[in-house]
Gaussian input, Z-matrix of N, CA and C with variables (Angstrom, degrees):
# hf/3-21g

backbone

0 1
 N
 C     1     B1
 C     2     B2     1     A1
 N     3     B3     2     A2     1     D1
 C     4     B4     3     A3     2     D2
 C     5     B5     4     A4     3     D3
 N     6     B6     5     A5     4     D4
 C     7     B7     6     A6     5     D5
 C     8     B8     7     A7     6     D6
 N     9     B9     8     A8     7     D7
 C    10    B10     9     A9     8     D8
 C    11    B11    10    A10     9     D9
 N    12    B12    11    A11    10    D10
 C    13    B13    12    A12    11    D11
 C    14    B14    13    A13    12    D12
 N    15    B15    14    A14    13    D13
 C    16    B16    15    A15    14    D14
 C    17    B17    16    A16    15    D15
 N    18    B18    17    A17    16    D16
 C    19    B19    18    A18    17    D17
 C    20    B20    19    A19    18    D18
 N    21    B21    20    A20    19    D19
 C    22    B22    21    A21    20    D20
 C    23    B23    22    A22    21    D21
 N    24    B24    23    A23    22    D22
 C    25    B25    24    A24    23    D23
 C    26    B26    25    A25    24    D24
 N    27    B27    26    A26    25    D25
 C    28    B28    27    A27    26    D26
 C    29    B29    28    A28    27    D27
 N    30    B30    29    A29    28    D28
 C    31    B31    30    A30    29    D29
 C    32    B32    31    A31    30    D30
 N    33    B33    32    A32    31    D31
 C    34    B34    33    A33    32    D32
 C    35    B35    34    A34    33    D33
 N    36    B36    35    A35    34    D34
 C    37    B37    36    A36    35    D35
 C    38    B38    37    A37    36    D36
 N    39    B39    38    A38    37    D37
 C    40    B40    39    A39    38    D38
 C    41    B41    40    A40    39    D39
 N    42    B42    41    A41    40    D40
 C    43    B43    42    A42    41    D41
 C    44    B44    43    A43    42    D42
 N    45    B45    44    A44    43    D43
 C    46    B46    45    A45    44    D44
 C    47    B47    46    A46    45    D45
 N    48    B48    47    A47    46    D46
 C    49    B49    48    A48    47    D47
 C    50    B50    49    A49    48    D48
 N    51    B51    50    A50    49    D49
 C    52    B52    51    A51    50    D50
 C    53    B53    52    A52    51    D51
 N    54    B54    53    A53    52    D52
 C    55    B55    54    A54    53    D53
 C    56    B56    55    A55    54    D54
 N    57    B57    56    A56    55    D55
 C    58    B58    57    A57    56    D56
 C    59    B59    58    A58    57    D57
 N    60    B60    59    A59    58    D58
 C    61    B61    60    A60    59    D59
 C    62    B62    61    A61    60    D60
 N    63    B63    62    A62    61    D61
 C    64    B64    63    A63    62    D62
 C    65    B65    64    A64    63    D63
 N    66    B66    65    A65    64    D64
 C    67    B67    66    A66    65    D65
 C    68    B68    67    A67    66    D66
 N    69    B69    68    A68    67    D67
 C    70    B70    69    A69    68    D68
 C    71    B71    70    A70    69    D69
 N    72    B72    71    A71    70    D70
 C    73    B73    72    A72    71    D71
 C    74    B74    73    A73    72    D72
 N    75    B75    74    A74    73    D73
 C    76    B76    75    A75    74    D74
 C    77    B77    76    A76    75    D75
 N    78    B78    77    A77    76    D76
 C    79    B79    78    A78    77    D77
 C    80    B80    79    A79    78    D78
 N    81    B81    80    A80    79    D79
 C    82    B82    81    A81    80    D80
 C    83    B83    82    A82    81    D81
 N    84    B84    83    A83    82    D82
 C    85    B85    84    A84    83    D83
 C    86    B86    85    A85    84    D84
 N    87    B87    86    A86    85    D85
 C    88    B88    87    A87    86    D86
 C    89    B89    88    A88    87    D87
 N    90    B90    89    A89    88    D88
 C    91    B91    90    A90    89    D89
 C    92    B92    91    A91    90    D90
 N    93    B93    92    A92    91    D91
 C    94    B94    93    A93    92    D92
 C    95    B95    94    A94    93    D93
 N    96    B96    95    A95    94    D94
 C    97    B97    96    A96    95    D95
 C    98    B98    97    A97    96    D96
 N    99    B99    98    A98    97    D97
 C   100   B100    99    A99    98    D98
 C   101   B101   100   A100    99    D99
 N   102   B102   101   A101   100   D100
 C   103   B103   102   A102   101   D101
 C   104   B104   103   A103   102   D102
 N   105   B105   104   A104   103   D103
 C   106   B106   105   A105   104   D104
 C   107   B107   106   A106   105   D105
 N   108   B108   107   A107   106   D106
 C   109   B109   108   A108   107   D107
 C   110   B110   109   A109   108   D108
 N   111   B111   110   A110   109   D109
 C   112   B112   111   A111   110   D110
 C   113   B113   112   A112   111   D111
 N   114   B114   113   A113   112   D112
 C   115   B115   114   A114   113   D113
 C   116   B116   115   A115   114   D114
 N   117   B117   116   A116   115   D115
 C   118   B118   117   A117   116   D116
 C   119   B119   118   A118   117   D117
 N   120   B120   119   A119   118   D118
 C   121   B121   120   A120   119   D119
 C   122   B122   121   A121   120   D120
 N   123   B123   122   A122   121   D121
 C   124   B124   123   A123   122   D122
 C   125   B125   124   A124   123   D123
 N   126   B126   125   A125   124   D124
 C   127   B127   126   A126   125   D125
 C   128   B128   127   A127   126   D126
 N   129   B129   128   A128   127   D127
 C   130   B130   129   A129   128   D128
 C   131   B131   130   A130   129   D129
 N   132   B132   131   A131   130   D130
 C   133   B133   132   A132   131   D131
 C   134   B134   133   A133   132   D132
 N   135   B135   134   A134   133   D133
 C   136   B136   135   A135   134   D134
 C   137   B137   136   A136   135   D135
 N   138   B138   137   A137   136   D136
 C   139   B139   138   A138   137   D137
 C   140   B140   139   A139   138   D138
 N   141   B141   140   A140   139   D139
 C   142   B142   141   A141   140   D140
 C   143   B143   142   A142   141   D141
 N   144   B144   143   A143   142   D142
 C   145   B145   144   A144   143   D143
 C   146   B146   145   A145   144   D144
 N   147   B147   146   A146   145   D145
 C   148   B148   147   A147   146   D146
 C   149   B149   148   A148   147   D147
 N   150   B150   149   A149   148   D148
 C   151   B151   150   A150   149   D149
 C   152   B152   151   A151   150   D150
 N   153   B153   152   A152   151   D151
 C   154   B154   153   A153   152   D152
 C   155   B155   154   A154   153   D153
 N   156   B156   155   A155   154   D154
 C   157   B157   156   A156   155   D155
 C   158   B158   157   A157   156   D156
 N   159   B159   158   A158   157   D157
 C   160   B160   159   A159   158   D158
 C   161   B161   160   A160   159   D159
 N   162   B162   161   A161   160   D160
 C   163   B163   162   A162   161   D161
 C   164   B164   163   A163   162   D162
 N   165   B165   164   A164   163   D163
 C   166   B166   165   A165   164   D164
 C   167   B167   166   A166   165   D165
 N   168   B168   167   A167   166   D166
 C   169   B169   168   A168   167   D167
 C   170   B170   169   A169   168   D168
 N   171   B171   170   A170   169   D169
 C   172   B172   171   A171   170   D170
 C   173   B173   172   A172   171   D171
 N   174   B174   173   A173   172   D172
 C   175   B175   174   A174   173   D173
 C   176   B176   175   A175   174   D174
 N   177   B177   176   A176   175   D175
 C   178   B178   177   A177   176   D176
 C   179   B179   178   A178   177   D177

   B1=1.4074
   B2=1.5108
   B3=0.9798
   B4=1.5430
   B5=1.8494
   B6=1.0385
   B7=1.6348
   B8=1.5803
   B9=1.3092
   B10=1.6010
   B11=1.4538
   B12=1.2822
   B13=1.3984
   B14=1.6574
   B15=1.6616
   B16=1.5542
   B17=1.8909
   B18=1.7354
   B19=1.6541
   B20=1.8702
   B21=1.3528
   B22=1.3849
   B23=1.3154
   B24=0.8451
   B25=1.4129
   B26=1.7693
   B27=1.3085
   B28=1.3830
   B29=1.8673
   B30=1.3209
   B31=1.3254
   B32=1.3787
   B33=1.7845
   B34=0.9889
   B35=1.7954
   B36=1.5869
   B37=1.3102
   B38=1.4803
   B39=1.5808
   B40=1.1256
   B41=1.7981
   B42=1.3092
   B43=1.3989
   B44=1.7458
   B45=0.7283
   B46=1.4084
   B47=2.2763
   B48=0.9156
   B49=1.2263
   B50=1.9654
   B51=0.7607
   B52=2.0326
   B53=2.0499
   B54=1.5381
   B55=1.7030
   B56=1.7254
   B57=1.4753
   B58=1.6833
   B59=1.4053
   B60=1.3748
   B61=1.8990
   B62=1.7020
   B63=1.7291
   B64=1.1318
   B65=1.4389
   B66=1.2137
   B67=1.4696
   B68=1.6414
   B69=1.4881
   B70=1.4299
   B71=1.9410
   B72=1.1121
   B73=1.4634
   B74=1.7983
   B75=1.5683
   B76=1.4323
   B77=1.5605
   B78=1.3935
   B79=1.5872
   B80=1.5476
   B81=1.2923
   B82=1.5132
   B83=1.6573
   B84=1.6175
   B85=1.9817
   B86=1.8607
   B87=1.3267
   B88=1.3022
   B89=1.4783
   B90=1.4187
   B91=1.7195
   B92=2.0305
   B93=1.5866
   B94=1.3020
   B95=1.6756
   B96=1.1529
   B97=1.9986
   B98=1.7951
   B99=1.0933
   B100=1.8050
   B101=1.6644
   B102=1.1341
   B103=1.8470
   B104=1.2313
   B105=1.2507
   B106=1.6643
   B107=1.7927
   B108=1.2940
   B109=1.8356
   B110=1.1819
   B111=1.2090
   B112=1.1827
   B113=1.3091
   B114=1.3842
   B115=1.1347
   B116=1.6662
   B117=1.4959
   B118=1.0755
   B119=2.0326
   B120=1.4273
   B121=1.1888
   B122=1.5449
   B123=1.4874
   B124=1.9981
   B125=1.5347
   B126=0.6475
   B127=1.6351
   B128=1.9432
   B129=0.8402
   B130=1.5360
   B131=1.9990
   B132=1.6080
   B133=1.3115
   B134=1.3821
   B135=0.9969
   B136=1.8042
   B137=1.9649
   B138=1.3403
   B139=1.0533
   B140=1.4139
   B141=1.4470
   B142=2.1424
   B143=0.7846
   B144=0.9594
   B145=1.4616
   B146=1.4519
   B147=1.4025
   B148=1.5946
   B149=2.0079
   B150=1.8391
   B151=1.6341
   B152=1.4607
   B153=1.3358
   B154=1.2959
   B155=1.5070
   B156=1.5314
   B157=1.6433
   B158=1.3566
   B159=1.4099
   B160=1.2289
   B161=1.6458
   B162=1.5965
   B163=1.9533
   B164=1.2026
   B165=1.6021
   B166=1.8723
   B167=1.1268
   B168=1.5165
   B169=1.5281
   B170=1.0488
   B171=2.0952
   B172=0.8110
   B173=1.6768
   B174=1.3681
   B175=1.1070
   B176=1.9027
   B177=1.1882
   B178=1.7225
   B179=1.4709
   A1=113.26
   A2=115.96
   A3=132.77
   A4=109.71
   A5=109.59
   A6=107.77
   A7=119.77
   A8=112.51
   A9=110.74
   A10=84.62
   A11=175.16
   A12=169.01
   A13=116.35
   A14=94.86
   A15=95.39
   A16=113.44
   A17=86.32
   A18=95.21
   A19=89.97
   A20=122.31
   A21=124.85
   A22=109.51
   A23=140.81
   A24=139.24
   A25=132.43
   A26=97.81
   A27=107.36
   A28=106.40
   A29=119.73
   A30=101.17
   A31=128.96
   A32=130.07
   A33=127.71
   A34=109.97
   A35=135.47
   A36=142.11
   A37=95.65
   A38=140.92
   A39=131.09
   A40=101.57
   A41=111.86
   A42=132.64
   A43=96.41
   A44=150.25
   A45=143.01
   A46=60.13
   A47=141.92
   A48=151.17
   A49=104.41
   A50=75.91
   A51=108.30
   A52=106.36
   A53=91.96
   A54=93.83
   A55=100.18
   A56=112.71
   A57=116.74
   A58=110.18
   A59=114.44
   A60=109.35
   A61=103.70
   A62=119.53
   A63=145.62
   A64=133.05
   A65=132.97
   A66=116.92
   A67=114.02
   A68=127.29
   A69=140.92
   A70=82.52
   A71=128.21
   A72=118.89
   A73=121.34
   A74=90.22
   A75=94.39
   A76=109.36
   A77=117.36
   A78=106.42
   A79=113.11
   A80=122.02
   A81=130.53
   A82=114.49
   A83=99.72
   A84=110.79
   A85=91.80
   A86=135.99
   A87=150.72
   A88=87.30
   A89=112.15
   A90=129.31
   A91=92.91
   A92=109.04
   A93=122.64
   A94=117.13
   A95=93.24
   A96=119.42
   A97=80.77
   A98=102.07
   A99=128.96
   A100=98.71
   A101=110.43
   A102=109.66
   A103=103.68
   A104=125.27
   A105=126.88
   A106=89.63
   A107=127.28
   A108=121.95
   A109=86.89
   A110=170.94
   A111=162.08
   A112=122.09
   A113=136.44
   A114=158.40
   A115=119.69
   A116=118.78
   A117=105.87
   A118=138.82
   A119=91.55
   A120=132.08
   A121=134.33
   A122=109.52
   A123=88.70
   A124=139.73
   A125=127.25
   A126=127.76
   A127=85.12
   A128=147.32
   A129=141.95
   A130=100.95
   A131=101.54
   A132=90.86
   A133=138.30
   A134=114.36
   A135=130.27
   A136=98.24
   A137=104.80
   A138=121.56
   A139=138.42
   A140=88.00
   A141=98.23
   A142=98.29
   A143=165.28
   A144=158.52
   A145=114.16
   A146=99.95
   A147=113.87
   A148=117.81
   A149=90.95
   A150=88.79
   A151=122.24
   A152=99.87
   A153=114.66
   A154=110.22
   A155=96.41
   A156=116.93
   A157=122.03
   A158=114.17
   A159=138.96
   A160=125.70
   A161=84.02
   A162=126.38
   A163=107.23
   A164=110.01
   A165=117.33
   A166=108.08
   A167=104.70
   A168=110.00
   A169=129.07
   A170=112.97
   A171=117.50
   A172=128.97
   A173=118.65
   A174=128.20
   A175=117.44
   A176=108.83
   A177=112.48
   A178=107.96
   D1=-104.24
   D2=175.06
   D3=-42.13
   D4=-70.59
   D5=176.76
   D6=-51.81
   D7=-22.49
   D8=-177.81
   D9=-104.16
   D10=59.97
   D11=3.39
   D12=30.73
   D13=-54.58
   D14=-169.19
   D15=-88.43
   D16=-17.61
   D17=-167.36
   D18=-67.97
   D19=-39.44
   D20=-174.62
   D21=-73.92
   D22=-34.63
   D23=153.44
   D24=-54.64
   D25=-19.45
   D26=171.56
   D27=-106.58
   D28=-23.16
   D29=150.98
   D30=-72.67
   D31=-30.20
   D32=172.55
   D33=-55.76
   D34=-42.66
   D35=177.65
   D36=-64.79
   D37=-37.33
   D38=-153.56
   D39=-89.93
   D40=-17.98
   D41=-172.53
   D42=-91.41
   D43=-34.49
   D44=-114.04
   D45=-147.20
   D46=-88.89
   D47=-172.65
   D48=-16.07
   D49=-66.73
   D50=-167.17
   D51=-65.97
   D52=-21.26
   D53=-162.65
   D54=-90.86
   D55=-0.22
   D56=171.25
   D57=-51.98
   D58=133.56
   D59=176.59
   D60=-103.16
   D61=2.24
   D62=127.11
   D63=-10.95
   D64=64.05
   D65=178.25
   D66=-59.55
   D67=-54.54
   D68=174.60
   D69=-39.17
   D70=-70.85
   D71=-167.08
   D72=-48.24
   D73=-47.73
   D74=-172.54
   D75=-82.16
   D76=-7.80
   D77=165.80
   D78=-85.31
   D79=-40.20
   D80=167.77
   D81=-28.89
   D82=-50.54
   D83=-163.49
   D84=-107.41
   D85=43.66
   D86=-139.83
   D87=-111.28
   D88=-60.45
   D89=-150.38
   D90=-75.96
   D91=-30.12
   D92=178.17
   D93=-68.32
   D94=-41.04
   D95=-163.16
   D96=-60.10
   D97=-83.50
   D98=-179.03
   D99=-21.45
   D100=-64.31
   D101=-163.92
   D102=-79.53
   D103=-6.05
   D104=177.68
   D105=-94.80
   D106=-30.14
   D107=-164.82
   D108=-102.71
   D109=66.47
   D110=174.43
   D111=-177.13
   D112=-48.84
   D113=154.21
   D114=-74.77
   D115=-59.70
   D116=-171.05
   D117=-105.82
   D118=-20.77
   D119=164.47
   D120=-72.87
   D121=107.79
   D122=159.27
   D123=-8.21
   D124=143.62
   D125=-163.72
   D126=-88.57
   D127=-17.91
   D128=-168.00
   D129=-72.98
   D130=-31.85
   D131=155.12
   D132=-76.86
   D133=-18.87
   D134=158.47
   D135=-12.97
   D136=-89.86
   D137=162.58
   D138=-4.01
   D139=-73.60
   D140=153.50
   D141=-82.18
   D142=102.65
   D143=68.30
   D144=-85.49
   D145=-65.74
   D146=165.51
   D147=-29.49
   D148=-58.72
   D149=178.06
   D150=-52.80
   D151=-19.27
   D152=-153.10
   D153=-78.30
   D154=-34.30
   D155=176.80
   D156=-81.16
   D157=-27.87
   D158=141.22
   D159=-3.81
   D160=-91.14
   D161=169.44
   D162=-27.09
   D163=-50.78
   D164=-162.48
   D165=-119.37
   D166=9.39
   D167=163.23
   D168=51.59
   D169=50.03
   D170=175.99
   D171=-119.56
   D172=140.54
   D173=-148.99
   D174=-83.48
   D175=145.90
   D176=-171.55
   D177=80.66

């Protein structure tokens, strides 16, 4: 019930997060991206996230 509700709701924010073509944006919602890939999410997002940091070539 509730856990498959919230897990979809935190991929829709993690999707909607990640889809900025924005670096100034995607470092701002950064500290957010992280606690949604780390804490709440499948590890398969690990990955996008990573590319993501990648892209805008950002470091740590």
């Amino acid at each position: 019930g509730f856990y498959f509700v919230d897990t979809i709701r935190k991929e829709r924010e993690f999707e909607r997060l990640l889809s900025t073509p924005s670096k100034e944006v995607f470092v701002k919602n950064m500290g957010r991206i992280e606690e949604l890939t780390y804490d709440h999410l499948p590890s398969a997002y690990e990955r996008r996230f990573l590319d993501k940091k990648r892209e805008f070539r950002i470091k740590s």
